[in-house]
DOLUM-433747 format. One record per residue (C-alpha): residue number from 1; x, y, z. Coordinates in steps of 0.5 Angstrom, whole numbers, plus 2048, in hexadecimal, padded with zeros to 3 digits. Example, Ala and Ser with C-alpha at 12.3 -4.5 7.8 and 13.67 -1.06 7.14 Angstrom:
# DOLUM-433747
@seq 1	c1 819	c2 7F7	c3 810
@seq 2	c1 81B	c2 7FE	c3 80E
***
This chain:
# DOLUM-433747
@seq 1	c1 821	c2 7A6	c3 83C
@seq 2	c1 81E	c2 7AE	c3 83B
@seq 3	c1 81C	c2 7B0	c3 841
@seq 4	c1 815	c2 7B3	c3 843
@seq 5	c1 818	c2 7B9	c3 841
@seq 6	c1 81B	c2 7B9	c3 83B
@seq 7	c1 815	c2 7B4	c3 838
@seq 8	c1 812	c2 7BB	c3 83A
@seq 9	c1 816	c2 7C0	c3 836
@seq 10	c1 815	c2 7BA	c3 830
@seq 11	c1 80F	c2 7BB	c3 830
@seq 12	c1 80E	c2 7C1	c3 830
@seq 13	c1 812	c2 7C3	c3 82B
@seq 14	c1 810	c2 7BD	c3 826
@seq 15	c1 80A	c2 7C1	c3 828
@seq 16	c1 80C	c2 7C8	c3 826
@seq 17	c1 80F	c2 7C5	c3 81F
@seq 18	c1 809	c2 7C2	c3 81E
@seq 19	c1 803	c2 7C7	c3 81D
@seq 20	c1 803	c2 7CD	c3 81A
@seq 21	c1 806	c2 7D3	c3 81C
@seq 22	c1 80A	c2 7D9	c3 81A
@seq 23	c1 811	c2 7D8	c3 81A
@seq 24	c1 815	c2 7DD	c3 81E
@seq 25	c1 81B	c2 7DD	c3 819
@seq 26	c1 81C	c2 7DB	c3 812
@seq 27	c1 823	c2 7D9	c3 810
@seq 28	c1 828	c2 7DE	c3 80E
@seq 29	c1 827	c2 7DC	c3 807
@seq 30	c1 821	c2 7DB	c3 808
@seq 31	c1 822	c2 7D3	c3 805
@seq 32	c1 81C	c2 7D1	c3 809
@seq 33	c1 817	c2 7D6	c3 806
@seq 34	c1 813	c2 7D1	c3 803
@seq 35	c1 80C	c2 7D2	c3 801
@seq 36	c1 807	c2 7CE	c3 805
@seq 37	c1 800	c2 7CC	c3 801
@seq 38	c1 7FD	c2 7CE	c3 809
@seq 39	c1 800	c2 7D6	c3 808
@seq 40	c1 7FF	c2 7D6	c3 801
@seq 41	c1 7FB	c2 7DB	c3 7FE
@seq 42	c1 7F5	c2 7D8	c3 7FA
@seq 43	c1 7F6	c2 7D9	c3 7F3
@seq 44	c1 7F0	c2 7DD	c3 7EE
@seq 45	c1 7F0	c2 7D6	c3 7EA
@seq 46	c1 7E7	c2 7D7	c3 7E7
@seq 47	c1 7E2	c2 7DB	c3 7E7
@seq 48	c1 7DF	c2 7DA	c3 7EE
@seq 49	c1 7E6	c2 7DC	c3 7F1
@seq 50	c1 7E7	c2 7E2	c3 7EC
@seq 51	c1 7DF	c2 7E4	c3 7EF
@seq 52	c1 7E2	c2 7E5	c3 7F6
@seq 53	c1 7E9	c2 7E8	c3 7F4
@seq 54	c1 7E4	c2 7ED	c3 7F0
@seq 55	c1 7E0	c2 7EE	c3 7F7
@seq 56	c1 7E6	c2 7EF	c3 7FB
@seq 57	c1 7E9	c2 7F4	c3 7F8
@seq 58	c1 7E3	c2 7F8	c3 7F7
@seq 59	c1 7E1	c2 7F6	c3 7EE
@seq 60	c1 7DB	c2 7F3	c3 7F0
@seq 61	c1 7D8	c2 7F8	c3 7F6
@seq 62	c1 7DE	c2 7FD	c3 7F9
@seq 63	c1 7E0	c2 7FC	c3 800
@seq 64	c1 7DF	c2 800	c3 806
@seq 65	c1 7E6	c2 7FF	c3 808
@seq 66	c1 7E7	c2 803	c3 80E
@seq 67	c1 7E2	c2 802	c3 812
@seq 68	c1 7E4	c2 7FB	c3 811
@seq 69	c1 7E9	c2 7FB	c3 815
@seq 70	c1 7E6	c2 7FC	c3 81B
@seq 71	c1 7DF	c2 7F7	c3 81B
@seq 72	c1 7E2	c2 7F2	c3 81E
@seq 73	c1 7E9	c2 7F4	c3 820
@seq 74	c1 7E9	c2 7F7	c3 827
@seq 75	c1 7ED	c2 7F2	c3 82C
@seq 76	c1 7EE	c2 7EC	c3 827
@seq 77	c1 7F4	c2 7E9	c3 827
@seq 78	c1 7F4	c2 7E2	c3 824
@seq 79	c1 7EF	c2 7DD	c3 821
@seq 80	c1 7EB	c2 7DB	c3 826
@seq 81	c1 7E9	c2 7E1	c3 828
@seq 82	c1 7E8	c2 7E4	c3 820
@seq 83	c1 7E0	c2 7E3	c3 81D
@seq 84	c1 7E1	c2 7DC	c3 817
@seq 85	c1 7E1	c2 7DF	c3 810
@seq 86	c1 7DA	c2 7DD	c3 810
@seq 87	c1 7D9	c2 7E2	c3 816
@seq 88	c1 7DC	c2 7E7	c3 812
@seq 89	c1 7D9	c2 7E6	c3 80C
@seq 90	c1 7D3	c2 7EB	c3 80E
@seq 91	c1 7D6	c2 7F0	c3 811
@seq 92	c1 7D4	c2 7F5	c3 80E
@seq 93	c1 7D2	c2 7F7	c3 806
@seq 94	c1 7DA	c2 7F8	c3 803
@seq 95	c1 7DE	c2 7F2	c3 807
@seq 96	c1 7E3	c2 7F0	c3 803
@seq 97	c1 7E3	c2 7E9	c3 807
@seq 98	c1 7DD	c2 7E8	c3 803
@seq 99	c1 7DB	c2 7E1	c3 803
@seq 100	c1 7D8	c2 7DD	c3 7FE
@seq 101	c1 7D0	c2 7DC	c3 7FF
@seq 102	c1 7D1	c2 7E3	c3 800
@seq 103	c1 7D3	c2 7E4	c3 7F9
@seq 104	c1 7CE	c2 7DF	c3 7F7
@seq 105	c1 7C8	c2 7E3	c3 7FA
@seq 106	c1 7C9	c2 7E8	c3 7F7
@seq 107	c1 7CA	c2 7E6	c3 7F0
@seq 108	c1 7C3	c2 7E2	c3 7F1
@seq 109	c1 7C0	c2 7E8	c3 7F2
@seq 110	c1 7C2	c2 7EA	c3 7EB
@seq 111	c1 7BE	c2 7E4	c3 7E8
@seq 112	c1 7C4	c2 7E2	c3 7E5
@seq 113	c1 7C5	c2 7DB	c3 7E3
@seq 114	c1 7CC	c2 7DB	c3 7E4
@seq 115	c1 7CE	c2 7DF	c3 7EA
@seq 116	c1 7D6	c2 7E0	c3 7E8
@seq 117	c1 7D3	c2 7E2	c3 7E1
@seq 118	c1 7CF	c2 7E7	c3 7E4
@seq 119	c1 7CE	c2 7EE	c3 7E1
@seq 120	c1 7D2	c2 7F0	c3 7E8
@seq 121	c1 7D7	c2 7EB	c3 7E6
@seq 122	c1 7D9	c2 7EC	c3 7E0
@seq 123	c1 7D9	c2 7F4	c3 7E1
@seq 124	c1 7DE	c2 7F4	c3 7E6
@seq 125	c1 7E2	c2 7EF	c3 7E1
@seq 126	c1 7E3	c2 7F4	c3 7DC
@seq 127	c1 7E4	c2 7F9	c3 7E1
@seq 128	c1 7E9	c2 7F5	c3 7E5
@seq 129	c1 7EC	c2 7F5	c3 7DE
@seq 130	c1 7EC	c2 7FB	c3 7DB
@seq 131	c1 7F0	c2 7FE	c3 7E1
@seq 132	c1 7F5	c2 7F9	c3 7E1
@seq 133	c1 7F6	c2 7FA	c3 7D9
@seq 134	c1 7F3	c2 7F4	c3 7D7
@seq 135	c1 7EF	c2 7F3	c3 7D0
@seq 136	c1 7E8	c2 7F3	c3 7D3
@seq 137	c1 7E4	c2 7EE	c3 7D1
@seq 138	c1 7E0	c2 7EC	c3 7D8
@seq 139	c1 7E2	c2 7E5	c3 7D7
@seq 140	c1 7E7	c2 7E1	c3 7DC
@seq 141	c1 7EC	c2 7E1	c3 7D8
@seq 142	c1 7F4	c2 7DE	c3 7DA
@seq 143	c1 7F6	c2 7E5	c3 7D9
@seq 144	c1 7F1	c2 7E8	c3 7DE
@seq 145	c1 7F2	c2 7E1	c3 7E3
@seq 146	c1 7FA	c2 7E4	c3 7E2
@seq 147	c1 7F9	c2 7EB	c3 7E5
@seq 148	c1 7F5	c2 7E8	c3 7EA
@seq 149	c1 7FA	c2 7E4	c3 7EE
@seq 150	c1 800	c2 7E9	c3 7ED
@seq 151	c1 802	c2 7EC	c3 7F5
@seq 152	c1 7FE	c2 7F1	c3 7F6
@seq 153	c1 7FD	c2 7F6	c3 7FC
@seq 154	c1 7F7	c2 7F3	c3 800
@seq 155	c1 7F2	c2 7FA	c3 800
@seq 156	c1 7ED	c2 7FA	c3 7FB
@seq 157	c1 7ED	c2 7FE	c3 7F6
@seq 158	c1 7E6	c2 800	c3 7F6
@seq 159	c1 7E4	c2 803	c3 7FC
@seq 160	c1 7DD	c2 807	c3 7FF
@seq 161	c1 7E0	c2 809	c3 805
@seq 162	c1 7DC	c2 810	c3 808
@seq 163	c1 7E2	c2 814	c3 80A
@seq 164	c1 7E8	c2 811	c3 805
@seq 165	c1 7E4	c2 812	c3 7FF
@seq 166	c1 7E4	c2 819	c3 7FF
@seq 167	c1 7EB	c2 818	c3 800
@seq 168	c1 7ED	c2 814	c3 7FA
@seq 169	c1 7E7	c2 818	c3 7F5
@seq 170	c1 7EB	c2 81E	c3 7F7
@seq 171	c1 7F1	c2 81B	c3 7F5
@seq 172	c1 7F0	c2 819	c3 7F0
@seq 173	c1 7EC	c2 81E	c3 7ED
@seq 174	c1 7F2	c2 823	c3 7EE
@seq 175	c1 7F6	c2 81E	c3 7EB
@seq 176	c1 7F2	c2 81C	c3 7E4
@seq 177	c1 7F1	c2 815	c3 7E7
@seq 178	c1 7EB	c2 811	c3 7E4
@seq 179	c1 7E7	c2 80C	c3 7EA
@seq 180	c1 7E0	c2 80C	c3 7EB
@seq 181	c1 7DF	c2 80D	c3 7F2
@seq 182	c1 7DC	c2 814	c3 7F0
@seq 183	c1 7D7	c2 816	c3 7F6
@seq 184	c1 7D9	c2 81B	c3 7FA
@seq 185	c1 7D7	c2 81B	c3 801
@seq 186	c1 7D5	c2 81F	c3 807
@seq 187	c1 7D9	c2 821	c3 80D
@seq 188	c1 7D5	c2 81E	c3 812
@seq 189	c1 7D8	c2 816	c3 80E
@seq 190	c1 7DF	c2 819	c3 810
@seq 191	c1 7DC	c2 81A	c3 817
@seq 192	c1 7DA	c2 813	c3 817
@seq 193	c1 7E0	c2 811	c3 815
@seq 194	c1 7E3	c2 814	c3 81A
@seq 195	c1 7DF	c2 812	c3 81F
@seq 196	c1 7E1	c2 80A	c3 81C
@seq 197	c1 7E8	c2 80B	c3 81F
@seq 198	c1 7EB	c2 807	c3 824
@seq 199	c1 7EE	c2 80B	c3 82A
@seq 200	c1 7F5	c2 80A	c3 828
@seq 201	c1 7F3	c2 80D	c3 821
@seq 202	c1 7EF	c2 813	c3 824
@seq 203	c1 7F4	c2 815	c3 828
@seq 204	c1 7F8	c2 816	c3 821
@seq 205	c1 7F8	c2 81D	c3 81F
@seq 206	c1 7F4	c2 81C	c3 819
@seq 207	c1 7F0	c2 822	c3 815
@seq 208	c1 7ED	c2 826	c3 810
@seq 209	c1 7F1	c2 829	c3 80B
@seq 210	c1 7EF	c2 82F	c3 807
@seq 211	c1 7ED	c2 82B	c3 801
@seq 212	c1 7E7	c2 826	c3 805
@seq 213	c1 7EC	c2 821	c3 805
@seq 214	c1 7EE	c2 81B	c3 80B
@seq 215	c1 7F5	c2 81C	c3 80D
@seq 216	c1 7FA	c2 81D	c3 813
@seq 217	c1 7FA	c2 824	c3 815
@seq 218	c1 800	c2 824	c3 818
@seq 219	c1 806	c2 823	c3 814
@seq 220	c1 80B	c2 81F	c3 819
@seq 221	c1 809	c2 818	c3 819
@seq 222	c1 80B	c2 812	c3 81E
@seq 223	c1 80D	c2 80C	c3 81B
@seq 224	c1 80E	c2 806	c3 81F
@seq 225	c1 810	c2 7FE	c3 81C
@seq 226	c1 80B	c2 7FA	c3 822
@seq 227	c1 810	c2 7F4	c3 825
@seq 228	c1 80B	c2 7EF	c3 825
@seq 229	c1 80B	c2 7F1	c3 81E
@seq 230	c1 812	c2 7F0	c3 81A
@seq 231	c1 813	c2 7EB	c3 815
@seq 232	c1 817	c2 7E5	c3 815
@seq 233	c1 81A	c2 7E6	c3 80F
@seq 234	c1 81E	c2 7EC	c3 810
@seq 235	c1 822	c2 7EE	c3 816
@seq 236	c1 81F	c2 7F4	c3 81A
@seq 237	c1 824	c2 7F9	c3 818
@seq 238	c1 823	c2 7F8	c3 810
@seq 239	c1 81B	c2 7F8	c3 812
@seq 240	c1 81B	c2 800	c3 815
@seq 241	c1 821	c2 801	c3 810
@seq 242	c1 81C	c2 7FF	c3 80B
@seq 243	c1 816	c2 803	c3 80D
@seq 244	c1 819	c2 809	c3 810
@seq 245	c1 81C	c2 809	c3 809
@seq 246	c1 814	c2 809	c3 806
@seq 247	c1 812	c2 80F	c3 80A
@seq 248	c1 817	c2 812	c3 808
@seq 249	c1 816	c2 812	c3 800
@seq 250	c1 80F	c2 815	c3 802
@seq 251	c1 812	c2 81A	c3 807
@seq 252	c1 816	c2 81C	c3 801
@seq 253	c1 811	c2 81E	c3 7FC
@seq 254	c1 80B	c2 821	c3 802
@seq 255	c1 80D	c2 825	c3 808
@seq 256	c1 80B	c2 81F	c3 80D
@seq 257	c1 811	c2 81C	c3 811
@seq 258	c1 811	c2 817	c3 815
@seq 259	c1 814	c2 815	c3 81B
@seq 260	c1 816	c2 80D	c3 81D
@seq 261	c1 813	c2 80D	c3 824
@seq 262	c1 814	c2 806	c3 829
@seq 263	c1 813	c2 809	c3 830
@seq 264	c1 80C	c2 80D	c3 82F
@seq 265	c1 807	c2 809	c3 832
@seq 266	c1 803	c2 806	c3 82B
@seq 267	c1 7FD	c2 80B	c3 82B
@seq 268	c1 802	c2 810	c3 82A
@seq 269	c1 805	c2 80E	c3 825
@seq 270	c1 801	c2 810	c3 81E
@seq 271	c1 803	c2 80A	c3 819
@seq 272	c1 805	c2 802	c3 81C
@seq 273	c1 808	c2 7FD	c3 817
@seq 274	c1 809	c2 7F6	c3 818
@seq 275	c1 809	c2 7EF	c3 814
@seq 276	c1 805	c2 7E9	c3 816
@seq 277	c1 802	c2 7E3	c3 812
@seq 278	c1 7FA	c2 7E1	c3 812
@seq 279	c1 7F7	c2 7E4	c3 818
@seq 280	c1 7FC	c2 7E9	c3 81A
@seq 281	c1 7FD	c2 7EF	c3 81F
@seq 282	c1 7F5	c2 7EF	c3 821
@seq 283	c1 7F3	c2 7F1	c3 81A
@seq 284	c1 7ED	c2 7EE	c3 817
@seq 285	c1 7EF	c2 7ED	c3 810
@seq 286	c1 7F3	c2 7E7	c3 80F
@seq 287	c1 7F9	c2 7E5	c3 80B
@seq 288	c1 7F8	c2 7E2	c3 805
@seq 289	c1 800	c2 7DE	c3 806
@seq 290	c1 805	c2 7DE	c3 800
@seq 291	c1 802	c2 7E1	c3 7FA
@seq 292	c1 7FD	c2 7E7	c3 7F8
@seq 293	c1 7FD	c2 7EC	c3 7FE
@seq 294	c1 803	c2 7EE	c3 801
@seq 295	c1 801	c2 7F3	c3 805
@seq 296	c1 7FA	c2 7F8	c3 808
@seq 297	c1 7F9	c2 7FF	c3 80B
@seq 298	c1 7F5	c2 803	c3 80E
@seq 299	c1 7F4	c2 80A	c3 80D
@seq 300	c1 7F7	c2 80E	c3 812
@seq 301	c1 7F8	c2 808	c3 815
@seq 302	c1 7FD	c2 802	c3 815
@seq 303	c1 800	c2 7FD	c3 810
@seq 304	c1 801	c2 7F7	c3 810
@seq 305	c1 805	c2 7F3	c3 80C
@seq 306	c1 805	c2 7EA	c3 80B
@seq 307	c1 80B	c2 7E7	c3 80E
@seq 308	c1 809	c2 7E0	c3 809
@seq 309	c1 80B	c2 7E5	c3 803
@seq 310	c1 812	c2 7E5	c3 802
@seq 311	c1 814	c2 7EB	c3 803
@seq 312	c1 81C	c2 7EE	c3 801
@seq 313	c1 81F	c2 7F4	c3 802
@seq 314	c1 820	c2 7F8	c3 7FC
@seq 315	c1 825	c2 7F5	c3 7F6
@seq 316	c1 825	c2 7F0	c3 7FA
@seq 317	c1 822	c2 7EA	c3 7F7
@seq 318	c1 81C	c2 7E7	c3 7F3
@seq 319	c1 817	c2 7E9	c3 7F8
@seq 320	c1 812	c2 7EE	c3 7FA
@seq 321	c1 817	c2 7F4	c3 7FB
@seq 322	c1 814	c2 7F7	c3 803
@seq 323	c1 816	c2 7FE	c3 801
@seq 324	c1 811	c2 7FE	c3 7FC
@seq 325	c1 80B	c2 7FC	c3 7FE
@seq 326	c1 80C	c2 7FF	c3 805
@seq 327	c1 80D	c2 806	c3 801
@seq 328	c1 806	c2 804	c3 7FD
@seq 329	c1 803	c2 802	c3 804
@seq 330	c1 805	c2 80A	c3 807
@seq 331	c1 802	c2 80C	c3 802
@seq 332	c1 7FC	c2 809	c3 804
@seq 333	c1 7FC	c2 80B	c3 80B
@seq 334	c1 7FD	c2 813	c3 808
@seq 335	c1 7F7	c2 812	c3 805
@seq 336	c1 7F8	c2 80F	c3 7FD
@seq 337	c1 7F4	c2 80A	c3 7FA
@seq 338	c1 7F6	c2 806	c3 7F4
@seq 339	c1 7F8	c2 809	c3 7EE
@seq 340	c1 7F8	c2 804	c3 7E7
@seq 341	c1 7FE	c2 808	c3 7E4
@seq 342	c1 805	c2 807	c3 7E2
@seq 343	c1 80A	c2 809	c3 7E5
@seq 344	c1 806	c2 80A	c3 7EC
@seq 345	c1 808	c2 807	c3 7F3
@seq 346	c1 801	c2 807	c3 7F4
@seq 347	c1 7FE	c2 802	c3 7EF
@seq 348	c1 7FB	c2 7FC	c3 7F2
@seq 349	c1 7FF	c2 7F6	c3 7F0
@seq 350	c1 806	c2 7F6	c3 7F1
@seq 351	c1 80B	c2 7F6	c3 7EC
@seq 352	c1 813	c2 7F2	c3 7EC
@seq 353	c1 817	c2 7F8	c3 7EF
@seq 354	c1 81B	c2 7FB	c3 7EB
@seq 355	c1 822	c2 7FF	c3 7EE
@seq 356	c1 821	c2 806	c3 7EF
@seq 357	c1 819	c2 805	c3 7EF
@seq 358	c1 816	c2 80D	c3 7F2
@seq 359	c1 80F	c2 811	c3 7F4
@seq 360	c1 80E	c2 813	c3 7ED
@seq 361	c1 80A	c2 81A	c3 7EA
@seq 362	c1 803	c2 818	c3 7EB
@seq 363	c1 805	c2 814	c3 7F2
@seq 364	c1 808	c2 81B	c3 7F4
@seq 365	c1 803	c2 820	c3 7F3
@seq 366	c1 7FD	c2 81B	c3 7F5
@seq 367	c1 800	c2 81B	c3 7FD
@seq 368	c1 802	c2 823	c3 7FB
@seq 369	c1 7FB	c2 824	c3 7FA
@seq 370	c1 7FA	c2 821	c3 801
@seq 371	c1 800	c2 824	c3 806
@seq 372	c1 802	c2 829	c3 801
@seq 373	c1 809	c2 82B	c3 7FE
@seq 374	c1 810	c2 829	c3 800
@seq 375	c1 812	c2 830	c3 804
@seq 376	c1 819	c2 830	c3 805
@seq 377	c1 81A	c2 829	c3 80A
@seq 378	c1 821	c2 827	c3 805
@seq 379	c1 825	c2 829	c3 801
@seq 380	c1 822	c2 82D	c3 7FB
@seq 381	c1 826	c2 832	c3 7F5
@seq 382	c1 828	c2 838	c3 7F7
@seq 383	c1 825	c2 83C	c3 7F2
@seq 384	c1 81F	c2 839	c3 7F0
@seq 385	c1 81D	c2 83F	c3 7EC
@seq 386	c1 824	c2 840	c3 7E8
@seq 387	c1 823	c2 837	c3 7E5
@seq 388	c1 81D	c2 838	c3 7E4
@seq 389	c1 81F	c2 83E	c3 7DF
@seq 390	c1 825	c2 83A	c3 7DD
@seq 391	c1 81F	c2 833	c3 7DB
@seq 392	c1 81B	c2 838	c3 7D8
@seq 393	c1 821	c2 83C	c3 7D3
@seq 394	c1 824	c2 834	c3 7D2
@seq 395	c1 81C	c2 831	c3 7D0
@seq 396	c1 81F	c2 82B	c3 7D3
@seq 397	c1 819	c2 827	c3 7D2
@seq 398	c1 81B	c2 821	c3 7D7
@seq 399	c1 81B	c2 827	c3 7DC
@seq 400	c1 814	c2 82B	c3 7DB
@seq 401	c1 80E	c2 829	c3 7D8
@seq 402	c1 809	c2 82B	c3 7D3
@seq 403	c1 807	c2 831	c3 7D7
@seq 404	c1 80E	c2 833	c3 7D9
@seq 405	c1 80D	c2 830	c3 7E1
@seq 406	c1 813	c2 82B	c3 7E4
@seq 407	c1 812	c2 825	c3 7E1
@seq 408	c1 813	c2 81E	c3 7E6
@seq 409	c1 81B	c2 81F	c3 7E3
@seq 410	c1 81B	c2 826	c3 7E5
@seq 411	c1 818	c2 825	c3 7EC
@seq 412	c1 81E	c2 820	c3 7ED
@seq 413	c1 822	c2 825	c3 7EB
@seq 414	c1 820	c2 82A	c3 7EF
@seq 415	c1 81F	c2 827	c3 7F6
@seq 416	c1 827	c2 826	c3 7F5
@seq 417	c1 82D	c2 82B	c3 7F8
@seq 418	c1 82E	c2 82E	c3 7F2
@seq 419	c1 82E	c2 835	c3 7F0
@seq 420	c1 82C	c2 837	c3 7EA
@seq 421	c1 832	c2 838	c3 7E6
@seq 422	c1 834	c2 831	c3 7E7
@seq 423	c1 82C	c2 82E	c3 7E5
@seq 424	c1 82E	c2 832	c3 7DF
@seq 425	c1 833	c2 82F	c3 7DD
@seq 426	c1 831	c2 828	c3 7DF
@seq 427	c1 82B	c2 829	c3 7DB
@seq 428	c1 82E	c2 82C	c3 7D5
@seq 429	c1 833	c2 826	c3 7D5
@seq 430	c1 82F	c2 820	c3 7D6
@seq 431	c1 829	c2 81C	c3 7D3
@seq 432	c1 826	c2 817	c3 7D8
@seq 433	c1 823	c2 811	c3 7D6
@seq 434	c1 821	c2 810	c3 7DE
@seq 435	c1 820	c2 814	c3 7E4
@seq 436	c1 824	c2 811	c3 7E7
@seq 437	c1 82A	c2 812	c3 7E2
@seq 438	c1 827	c2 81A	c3 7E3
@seq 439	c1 828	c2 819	c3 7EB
@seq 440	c1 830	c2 815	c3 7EB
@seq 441	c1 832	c2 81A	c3 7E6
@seq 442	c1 830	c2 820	c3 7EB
@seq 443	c1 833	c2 81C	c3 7F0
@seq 444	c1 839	c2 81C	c3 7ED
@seq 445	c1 83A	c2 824	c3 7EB
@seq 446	c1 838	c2 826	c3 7F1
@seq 447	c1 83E	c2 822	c3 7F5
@seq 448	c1 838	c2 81E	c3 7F9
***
């Protein structure tokens, strides 16, 4: 016979093993990560579906992000307290949460006999397509539904935000990017964006730069793995190895650097991180389980990632590399938008993680144009002028480019130890097919 006890405790773990909460931990190797259809994300299957995918990531009507995330964010923890996404749906003009009747509305207002073959619609299809090199043909076709459903960061690609616009228009103009978000606005909307920020975020130390764009002013930044918000798919230690290892890719290619922080009180610290499922860390975007987003950012702001994906360590098996998506969700929080390039950390969809993957020439010199040049903070050649003239005298066209600049081996090159002499050698003795080949064999000559 069980004693009033212990017919207690076996009722409330039958009960604890019955509902539907987050597990602590996982396996070690992760045997029991078995995808459950309530954390499964929904799958862009038809046009309705591909609608409110448009919506959300800004095709239909761009998405005023950054104030998102303070409409109804402040003190609110878990479901109960958290507005239904029928409460959300009228937010404001650009949620990203935007809601079926809503959607519906609108295309009625078109006259439109079809609403998900609005004009609207099929516009931002073929937009959508183009960016994802897609033929476009404005028709829902089993490429486009493909592209759809690939993992993808959770910001929208498309955003109207007042103070971030001239952050990422500046940007990208300096850079010969194309995105059509092409209205400047006036200082008083950076005001007002200011005026947005939540207390710990006012407290940052968050300036104009010379150039008019939004972006940290101080150049030593705070970082902080929150402790409600580790994963269970990692150990601890891997998790602050891998992201203390994306700040430092950045820190590698701008003059920030960033410092680990576990002791400041939260309000100090300038980025948190952490990891959560569905509702999660008093957010008001919810995940959307396994499949589609990974991951979201707030420009000068936090980052968070969903523990439904399954997330590995780099080069370490079949999932979503951390290290990866935790350098493009920097990259946001520094203020870059999505770019449609090959070869950028910052593109919207993820792509299967190579080994060696790195910020690339375009990503360098967008967060450049925001923080300025690297000047100093590690190791560089010691005479940069004599390889120079040594890339010139050899027309090593793998090392400069057409107008006699670093190109992105070049660069690599000469962020190493290396004095001149030896870059010389190393250029006039090698062809690369890679950077990384590029940066092993440096490695190699200058005894690293």
């Amino acid at each position: 016979m069980l004693t009033l006890l212990q017919l207690i405790n076996v009722l409330l773990l039958t009960s604890i093993g019955s509902t539907d909460a987050e597990k602590l931990f996982h396996s070690r190797d992760h045997s029991d990560l078995q995808i459950s259809s309530s954390h499964q994300a929904e799958f862009i299957t038809d046009k309705d579906t591909a609608e409110l995918f448009l919506s959300r990531y800004g095709f239909i009507r761009p998405v005023n992000w950054e104030e998102l995330q303070f409409e109804e964010s402040t003190g609110i923890s878990n479901d109960e307290d958290f507005p239904g996404e029928e409460d959300l749906s009228g937010i404001q003009e650009g949620d990203s949460s935007l809601s079926r009747a809503e959607t519906d509305d609108d295309d009625d207002d078109e006259d439109s006999p079809n609403p998900t073959e609005s004009q609207a619609f099929i516009s931002a299809l073929r937009e959508f397509q183009m960016v994802s090199g897609l033929s476009v043909t404005g028709l829902f076709d089993d490429a486009t539904k493909a592209a759809m459903n690939k993992p993808r960061c959770g910001v929208p690609d498309k955003e109207t935000d007042d103070a971030t616009d001239e952050v990422h228009n500046s940007t990208n103009s300096a850079l010969g990017i194309n995105t059509d978000t092409s209205h400047d606005r006036p200082h008083q909307h950076q005001i007002r964006m200011a005026s947005l920020l939540s207390k710990r975020r006012q407290k940052r130390h968050v300036g104009k730069r010379a150039w008019g764009n939004m972006a940290f002013s101080k150049m030593v930044l705070k970082w902080r793995l929150i402790g409600e918000g580790y994963s269970s798919q990692l150990t601890i230690q891997d998790q602050r190895h891998i992201i203390s290892l994306a700040f430092r890719m950045w820190s590698e290619v701008c003059p920030l650097e960033f410092v680990e922080d576990t002791s400041s009180p939260l309000e100090f610290v300038d980025i948190s991180l952490g990891f959560g499922t569905g509702r999660h860390l008093g957010c008001n975007q919810k995940f959307d389980g396994t499949g589609r987003e990974f991951a979201h950012a707030w420009f000068l702001g936090d980052i968070h990632f969903d523990d439904d994906e399954h997330f590995t360590a780099p080069n370490t098996g079949s999932g979503i590399s951390l290290l990866k998506v935790a350098v493009h969700e920097i990259g946001h929080v520094l203020g870059l938008p999505h770019v449609y390039s090959t070869g950028s950390i910052m593109q919207p969809s993820y792509l299967p993680q190579e080994s060696g993957f790195e910020i690339n020439w375009m990503d360098r010199k967008a967060i450049q144009h925001l923080y300025g040049d690297c000047k100093g903070q590690f190791n560089t050649v010691s005479d940069p002028e004599g390889l120079m003239q040594s890339l010139e005298e050899l027309d090593y066209l793998a090392a400069l480019d057409d107008n006699g600049n670093l190109s992105e081996i070049g660069i690599i090159i000469s962020e190493l130890p290396l004095d001149a002499q030896m870059a010389k050698a190393l250029l006039a003795s090698c062809e690369f097919d890679c950077v990384n080949e590029a940066v092993t064999i440096a490695a190699m000559l200058s005894g690293m």
